[in-house]
Every structure is written in C-alpha cells, then in structure tokens.
N, CA, C and O atoms as CSV, one atom per row, in Angstrom:
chain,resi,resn,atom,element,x,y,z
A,1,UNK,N,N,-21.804,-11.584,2.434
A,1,UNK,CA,C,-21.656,-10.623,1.361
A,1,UNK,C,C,-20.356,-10.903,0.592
A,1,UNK,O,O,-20.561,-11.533,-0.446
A,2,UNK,N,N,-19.060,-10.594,0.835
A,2,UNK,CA,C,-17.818,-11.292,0.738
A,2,UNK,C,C,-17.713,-10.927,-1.004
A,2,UNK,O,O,-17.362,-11.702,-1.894
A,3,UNK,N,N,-18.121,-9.557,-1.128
A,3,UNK,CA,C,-17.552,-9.352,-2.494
A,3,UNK,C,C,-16.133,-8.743,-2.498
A,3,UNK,O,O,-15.469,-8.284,-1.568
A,4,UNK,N,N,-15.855,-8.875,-3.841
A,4,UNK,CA,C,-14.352,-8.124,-4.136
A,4,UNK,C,C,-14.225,-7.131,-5.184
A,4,UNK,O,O,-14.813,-7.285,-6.254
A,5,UNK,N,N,-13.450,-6.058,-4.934
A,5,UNK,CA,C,-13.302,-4.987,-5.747
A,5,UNK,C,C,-11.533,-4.653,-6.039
A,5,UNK,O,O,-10.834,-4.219,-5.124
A,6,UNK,N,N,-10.914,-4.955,-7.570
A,6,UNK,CA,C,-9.891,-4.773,-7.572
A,6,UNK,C,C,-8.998,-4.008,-8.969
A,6,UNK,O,O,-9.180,-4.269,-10.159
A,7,UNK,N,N,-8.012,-3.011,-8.386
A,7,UNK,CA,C,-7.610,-1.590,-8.661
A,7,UNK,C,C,-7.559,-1.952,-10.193
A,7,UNK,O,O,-7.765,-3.146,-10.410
A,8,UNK,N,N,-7.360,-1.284,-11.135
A,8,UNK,CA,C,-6.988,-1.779,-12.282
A,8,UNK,C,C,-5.943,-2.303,-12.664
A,8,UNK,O,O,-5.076,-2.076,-11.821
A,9,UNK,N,N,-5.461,-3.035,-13.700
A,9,UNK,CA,C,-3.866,-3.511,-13.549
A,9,UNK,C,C,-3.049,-2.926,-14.773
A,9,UNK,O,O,-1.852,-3.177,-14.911
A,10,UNK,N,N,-4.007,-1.864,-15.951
A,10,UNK,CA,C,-3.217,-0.668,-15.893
A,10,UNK,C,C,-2.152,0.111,-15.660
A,10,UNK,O,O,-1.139,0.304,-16.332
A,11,UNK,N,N,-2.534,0.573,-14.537
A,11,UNK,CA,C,-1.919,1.345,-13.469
A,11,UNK,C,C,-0.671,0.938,-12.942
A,11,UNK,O,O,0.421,1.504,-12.990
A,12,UNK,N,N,-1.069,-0.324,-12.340
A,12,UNK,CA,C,-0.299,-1.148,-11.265
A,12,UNK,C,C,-0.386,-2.801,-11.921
A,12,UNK,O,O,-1.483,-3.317,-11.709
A,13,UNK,N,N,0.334,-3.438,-12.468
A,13,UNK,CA,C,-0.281,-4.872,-12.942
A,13,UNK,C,C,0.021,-5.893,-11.806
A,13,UNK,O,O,-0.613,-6.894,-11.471
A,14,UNK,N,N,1.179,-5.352,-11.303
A,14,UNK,CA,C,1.486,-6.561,-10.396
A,14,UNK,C,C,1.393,-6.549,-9.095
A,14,UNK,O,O,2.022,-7.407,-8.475
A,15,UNK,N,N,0.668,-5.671,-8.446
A,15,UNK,CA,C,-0.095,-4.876,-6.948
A,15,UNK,C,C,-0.725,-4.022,-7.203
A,15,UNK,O,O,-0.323,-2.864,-7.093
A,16,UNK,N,N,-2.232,-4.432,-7.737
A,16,UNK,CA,C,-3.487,-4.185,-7.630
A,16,UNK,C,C,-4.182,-3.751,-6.319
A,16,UNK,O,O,-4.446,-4.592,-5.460
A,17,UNK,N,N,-4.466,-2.509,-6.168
A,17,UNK,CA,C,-5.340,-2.552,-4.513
A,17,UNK,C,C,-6.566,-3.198,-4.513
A,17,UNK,O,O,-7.010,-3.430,-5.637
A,18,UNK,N,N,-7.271,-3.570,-3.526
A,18,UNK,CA,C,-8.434,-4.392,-3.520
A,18,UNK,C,C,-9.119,-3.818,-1.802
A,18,UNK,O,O,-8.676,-3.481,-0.704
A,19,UNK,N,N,-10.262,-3.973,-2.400
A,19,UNK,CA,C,-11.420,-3.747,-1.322
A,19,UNK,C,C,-12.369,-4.773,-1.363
A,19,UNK,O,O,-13.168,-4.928,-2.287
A,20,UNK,N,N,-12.261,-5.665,-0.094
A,20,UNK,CA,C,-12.895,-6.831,0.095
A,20,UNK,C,C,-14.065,-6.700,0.743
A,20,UNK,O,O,-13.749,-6.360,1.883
A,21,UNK,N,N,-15.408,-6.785,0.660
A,21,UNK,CA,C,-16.580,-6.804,2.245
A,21,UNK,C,C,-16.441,-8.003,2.257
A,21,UNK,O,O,-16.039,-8.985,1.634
A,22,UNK,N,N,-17.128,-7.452,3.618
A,22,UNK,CA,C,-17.384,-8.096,4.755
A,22,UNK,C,C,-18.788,-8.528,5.333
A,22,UNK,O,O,-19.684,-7.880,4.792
A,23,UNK,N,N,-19.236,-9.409,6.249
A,23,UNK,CA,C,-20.111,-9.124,7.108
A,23,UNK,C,C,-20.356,-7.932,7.796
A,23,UNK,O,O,-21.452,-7.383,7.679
A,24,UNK,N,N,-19.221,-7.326,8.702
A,24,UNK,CA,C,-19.221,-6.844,9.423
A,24,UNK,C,C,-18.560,-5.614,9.206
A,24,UNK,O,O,-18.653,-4.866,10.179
A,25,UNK,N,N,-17.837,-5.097,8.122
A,25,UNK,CA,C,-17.015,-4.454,7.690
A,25,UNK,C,C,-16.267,-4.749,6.585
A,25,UNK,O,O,-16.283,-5.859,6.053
A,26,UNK,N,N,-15.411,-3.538,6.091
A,26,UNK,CA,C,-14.647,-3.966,4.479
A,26,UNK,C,C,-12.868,-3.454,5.109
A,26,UNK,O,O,-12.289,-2.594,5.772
A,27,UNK,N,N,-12.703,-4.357,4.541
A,27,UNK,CA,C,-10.793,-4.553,3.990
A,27,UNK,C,C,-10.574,-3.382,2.866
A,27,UNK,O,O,-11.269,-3.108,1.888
A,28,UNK,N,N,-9.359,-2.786,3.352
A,28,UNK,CA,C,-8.550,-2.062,1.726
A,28,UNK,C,C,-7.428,-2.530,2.122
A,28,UNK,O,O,-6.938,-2.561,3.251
A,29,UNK,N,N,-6.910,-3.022,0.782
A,29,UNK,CA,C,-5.511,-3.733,0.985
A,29,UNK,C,C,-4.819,-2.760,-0.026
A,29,UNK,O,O,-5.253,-2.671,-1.174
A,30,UNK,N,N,-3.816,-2.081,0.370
A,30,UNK,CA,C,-2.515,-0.922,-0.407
A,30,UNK,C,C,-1.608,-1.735,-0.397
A,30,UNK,O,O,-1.070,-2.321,0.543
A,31,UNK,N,N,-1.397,-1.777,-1.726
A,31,UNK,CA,C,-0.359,-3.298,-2.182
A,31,UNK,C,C,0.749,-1.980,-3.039
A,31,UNK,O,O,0.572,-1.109,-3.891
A,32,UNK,N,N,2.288,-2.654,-1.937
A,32,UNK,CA,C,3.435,-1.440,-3.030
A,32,UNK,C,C,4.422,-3.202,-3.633
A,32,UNK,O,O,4.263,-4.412,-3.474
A,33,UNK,N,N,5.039,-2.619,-4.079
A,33,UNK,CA,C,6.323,-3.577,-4.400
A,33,UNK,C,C,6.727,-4.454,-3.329
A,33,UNK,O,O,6.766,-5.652,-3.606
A,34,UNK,N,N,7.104,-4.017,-1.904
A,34,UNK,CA,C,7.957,-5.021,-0.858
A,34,UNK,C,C,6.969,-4.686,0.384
A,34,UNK,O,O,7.357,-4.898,1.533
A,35,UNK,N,N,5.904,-4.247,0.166
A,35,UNK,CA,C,4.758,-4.320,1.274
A,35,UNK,C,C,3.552,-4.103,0.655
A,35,UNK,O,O,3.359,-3.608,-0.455
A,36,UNK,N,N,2.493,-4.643,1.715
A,36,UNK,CA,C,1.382,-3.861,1.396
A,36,UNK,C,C,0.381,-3.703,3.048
A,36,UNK,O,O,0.467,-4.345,4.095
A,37,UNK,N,N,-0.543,-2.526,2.623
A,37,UNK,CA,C,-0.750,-2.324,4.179
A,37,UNK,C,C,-2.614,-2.774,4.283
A,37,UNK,O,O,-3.210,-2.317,3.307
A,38,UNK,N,N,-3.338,-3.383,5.054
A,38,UNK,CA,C,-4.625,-3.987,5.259
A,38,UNK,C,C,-5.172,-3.193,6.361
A,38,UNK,O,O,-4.960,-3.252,7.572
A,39,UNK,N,N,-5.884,-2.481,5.697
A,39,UNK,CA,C,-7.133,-1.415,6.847
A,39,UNK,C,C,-8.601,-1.791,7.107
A,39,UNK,O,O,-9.592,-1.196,6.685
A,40,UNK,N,N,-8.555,-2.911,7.895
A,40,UNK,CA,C,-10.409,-3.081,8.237
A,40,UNK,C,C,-10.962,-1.986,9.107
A,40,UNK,O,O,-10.508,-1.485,10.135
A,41,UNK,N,N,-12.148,-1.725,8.375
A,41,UNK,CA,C,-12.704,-0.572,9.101
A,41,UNK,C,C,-14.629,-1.377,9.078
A,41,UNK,O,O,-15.256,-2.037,8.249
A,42,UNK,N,N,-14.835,-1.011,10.010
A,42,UNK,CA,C,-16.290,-1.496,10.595
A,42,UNK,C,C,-17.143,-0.592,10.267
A,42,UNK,O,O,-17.052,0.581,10.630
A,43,UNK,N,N,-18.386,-1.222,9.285
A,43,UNK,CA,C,-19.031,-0.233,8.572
A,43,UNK,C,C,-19.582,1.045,9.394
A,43,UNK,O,O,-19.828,2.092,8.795
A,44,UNK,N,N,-19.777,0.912,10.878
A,44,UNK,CA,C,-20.353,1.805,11.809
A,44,UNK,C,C,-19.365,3.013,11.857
A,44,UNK,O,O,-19.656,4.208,11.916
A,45,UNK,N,N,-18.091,2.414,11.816
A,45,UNK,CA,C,-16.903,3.256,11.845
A,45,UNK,C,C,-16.484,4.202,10.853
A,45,UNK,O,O,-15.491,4.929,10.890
A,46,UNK,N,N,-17.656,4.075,9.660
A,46,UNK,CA,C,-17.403,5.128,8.736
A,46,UNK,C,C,-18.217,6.069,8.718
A,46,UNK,O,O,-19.399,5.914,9.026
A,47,UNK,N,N,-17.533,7.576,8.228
A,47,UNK,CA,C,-18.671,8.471,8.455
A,47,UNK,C,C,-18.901,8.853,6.962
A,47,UNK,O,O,-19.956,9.344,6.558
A,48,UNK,N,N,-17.908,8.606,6.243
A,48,UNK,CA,C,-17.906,9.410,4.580
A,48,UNK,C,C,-17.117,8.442,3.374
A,48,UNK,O,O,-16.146,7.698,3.519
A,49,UNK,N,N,-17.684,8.658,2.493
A,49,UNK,CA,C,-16.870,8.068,1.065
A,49,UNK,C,C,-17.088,8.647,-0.145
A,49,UNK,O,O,-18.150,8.571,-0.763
A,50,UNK,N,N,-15.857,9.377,-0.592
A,50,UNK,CA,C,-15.501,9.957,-1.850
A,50,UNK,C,C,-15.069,9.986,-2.841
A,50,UNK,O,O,-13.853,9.822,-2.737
A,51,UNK,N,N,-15.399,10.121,-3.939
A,51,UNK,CA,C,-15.177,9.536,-5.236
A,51,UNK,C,C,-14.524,10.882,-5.898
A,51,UNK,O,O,-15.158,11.937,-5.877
A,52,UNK,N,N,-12.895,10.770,-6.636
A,52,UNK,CA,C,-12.313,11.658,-7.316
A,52,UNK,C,C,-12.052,10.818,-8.477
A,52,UNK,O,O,-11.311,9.849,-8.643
A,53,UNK,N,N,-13.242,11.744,-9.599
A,53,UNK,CA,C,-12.564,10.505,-11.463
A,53,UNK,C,C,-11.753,11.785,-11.852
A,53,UNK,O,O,-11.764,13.000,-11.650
A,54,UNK,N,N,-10.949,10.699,-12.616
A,54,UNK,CA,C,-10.019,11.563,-13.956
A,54,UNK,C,C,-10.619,10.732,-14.605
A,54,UNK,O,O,-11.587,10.001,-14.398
A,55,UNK,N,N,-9.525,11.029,-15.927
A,55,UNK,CA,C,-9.893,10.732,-17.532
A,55,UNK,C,C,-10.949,9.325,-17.535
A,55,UNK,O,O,-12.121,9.115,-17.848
A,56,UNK,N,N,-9.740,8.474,-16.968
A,56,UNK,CA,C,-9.804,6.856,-17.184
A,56,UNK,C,C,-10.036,6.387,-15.530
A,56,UNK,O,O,-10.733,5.373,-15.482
A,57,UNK,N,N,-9.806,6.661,-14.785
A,57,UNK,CA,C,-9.657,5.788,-13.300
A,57,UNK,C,C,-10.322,6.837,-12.333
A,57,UNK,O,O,-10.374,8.051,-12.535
A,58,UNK,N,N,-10.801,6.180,-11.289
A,58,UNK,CA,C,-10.759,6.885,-9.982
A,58,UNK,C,C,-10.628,6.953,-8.751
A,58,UNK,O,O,-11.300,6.024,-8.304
A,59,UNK,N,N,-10.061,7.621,-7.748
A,59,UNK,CA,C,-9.552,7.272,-6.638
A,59,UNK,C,C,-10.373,7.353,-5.752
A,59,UNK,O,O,-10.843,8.455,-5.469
A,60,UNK,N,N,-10.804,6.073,-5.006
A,60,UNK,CA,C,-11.733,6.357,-3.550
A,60,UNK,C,C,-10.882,6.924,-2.535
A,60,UNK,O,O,-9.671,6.808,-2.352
A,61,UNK,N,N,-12.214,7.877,-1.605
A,61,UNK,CA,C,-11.753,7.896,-0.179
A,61,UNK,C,C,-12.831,7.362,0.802
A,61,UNK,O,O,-14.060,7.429,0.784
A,62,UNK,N,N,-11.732,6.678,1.868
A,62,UNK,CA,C,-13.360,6.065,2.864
A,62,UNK,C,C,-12.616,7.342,4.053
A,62,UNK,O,O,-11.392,7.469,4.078
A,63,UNK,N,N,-13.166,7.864,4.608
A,63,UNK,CA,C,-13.557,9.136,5.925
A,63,UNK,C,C,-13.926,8.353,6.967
A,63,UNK,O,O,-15.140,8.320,7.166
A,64,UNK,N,N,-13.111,7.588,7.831
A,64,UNK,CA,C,-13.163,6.473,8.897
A,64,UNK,C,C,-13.615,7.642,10.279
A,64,UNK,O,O,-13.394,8.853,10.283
A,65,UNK,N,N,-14.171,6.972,11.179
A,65,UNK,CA,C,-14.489,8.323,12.247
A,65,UNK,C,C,-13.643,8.691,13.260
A,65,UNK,O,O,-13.940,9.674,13.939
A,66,UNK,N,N,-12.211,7.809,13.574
A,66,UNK,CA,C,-11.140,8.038,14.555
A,66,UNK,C,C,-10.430,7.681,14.072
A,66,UNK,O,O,-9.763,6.896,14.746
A,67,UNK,N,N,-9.854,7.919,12.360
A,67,UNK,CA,C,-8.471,7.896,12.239
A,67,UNK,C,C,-8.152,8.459,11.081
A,67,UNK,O,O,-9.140,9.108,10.737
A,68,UNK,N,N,-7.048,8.594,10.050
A,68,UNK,CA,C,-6.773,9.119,9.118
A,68,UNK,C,C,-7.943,8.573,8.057
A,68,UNK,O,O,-8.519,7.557,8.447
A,69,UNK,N,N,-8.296,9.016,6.994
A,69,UNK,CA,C,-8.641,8.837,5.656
A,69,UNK,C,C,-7.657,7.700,4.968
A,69,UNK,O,O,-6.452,7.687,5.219
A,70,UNK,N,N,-8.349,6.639,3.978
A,70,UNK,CA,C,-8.156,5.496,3.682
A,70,UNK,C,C,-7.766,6.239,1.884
A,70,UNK,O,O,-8.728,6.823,1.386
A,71,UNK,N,N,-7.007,6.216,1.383
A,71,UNK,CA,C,-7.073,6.435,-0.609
A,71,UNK,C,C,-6.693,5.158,-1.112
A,71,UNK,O,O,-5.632,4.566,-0.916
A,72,UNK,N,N,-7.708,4.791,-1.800
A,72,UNK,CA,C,-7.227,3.343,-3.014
A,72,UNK,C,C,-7.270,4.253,-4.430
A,72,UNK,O,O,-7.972,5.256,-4.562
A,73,UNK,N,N,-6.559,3.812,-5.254
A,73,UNK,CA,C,-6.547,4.359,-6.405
A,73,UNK,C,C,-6.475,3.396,-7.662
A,73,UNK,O,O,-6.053,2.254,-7.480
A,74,UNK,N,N,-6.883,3.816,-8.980
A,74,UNK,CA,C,-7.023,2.716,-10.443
A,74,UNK,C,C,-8.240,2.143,-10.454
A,74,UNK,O,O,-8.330,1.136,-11.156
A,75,UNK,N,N,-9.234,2.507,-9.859
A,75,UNK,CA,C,-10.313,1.742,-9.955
A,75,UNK,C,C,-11.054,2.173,-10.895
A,75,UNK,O,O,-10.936,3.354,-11.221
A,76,UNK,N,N,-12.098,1.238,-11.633
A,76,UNK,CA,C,-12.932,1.587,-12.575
A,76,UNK,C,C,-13.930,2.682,-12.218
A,76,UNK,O,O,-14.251,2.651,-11.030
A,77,UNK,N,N,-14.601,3.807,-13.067
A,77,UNK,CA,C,-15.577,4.336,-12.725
A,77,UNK,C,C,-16.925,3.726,-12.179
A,77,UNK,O,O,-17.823,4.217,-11.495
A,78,UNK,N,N,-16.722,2.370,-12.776
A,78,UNK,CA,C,-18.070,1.934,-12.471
A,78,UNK,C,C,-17.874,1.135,-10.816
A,78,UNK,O,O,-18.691,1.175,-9.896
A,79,UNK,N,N,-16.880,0.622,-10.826
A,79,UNK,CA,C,-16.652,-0.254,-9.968
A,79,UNK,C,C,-16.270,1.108,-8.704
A,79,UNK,O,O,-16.674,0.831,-7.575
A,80,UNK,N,N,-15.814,1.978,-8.796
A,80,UNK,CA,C,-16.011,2.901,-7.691
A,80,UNK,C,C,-17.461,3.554,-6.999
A,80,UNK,O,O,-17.799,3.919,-5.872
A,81,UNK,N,N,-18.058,3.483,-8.259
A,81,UNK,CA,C,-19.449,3.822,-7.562
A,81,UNK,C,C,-20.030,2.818,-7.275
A,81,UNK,O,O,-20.993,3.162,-6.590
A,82,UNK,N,N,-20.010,1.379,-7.438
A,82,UNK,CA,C,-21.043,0.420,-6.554
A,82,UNK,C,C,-20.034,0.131,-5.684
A,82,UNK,O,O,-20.412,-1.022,-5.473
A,83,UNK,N,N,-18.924,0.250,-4.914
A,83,UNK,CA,C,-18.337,0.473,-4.220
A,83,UNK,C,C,-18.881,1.389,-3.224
A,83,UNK,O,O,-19.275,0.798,-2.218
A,84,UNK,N,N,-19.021,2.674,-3.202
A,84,UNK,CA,C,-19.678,3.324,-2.910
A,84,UNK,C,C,-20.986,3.519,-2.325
A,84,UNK,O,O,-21.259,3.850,-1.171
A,85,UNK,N,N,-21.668,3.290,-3.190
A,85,UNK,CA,C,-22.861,2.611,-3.121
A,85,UNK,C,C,-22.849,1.504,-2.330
A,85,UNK,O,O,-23.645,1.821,-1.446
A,86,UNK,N,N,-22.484,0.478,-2.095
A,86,UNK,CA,C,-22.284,-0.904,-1.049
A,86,UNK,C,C,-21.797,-0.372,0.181
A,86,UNK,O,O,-22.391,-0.805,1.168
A,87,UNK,N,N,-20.882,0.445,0.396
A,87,UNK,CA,C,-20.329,1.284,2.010
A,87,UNK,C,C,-21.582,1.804,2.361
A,87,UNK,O,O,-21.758,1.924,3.574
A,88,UNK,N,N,-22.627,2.193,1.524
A,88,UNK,CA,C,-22.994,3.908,2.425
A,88,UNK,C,C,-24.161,2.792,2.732
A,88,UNK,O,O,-24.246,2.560,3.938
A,89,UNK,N,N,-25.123,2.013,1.875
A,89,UNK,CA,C,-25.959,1.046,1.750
A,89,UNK,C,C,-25.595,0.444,3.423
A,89,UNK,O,O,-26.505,0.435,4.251
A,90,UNK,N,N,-24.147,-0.055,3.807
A,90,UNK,CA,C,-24.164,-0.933,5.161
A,90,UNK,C,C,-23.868,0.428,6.043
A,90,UNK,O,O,-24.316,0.354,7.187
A,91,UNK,N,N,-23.332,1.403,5.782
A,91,UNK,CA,C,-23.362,2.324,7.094
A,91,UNK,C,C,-24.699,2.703,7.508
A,91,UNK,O,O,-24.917,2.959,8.692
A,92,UNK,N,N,-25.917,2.780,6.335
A,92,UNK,CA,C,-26.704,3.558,6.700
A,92,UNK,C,C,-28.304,2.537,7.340
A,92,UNK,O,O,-29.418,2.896,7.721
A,93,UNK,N,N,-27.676,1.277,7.189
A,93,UNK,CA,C,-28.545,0.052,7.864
A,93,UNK,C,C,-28.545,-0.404,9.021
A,93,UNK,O,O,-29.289,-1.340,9.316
C-alpha cells in the first residue's frame, strides 16, 4: 500500500506532518523545529478517527485502543477524508 499523506506547507513549510501506510499499519510523523515524534500504530490497534475542519485545513484524530490520542494538523480537506477513509477501510478488514 505505502501511500503518503502530507500536512500542508502553509501552515508549517519547513515541518510538514505526514502519515505514511503501511502493510500492516500507518506512521504519523509530528515534525517541530529541533524534533519530531513517529507513532506507528497497527491498524487492529485503532478503535476511532476524527476529522475537525476549519475554514481552510483540518486536524485528524486517530483514537489508538491503549494509549493517548494521535492529532496531526494542516491537512487538506480532501486529503483528510481519504485518509480516513483508508484507516477505517484497514481496521474494518
């Protein structure tokens, strides 16, 4: 599968967040200035994913089942919902 999904550069131009799949699961990479942090979560391992739009952008949440909630933010409307759409598609297979 091995698609990529990445934040707008807008927002952020020079640390873009990105959500990578997987075979087996998807990557969110939270990119700041002097870090960034990489959360693989295993599609089984999710129970929920939520979509908050404003004007122009919108912020996902993935609802992992034993640990905190995942937020990427700047993403396109469109690109958040086949996002979306692609998580729930492998959780629910």
């Amino acid at each position: 599968m091995n698609e990529r999904f990445s934040a707008s550069g807008l927002m952020n131009p020079f640390f873009p967040d990105e959500i990578t799949f997987g075979e087996k699961g998807v990557t969110f990479k939270v990119k700041k200035m002097f870090n960034s942090t990489d959360n693989f979560v295993f599609y089984t391992d999710i129970s929920g994913v939520e979509i908050e739009n404003s004007m122009f952008f919108s912020t996902i949440r993935v609802i992992p089942r034993m640990r905190p909630e995942i937020i990427i933010n700047n993403f396109s409307k469109g690109d958040a919902k086949k996002v979306k759409e692609l998580i729930l598609d492998k959780v629910q297979s």
